[in-house]
C-alpha positions, 0 to 999 in steps of 0.5 A: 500500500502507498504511504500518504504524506501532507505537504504544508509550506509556510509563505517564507518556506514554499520555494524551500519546499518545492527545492526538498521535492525536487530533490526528492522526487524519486521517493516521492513519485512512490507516494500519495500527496496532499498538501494545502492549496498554495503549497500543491500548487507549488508542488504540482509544478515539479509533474506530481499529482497532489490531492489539494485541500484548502489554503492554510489560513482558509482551513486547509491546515484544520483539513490535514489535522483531520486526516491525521486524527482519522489514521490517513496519513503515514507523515506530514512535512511542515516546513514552518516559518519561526521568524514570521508573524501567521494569523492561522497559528492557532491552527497550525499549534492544533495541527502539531497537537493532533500529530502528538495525540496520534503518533503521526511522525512530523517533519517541521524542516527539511532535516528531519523531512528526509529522516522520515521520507527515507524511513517511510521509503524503507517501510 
């Protein structure tokens, strides 16, 4: 069976996450994708399909949350912002509660997104 991973990119961090893909395409071509609208968008330019949610602040975070608490994804790569300022945090801080309630492995840098990757491929 396919893993499925969620892809979410803050602003700041969206280019760094489509370079990540890029770099991992081989592994990733191997996988289901979701990710929030914008970062989809983004990703899909590299030729993967991607199932795409809502943009972040418009839900799409509360969207990957869901998934996670219903046992639908196999990990969630996150490449996160620290130095900016995000009016949906709320919902990214439920996003990483929901990940911890449910063991779902959580990738917040591009370091540890290849540790999972590379486990998840093995798996």
């Amino acid at each position: 069976m396919k893993k499925r991973i969620a892809l979410i990119a803050h602003d700041g961090k969206k280019a760094e996450m489509v370079g990540f893909v890029k770099d991992h395409l081989e592994i990733l071509s191997r996988m289901d994708l979701v990710a929030t609208g914008t970062t989809g968008g983004y990703v899909e330019q590299t030729g993967l399909q991607v199932n795409k949610k809502l943009s972040g602040p418009n839900g799409g975070d509360a969207q990957i949350a869901a998934m996670a608490a219903e046992d639908l994804l196999d990990g969630i790569l996150f490449f996160r912002d620290p130095l900016g300022k995000h009016p949906h945090e709320p919902d990214v801080q439920m996003l990483m509660r929901i990940c911890d309630v449910h063991n779902v492995p959580i990738a917040t840098n591009p370091a540890t997104a290849k540790l999972i990757l590379e486990a998840l491929a093995d798996d």
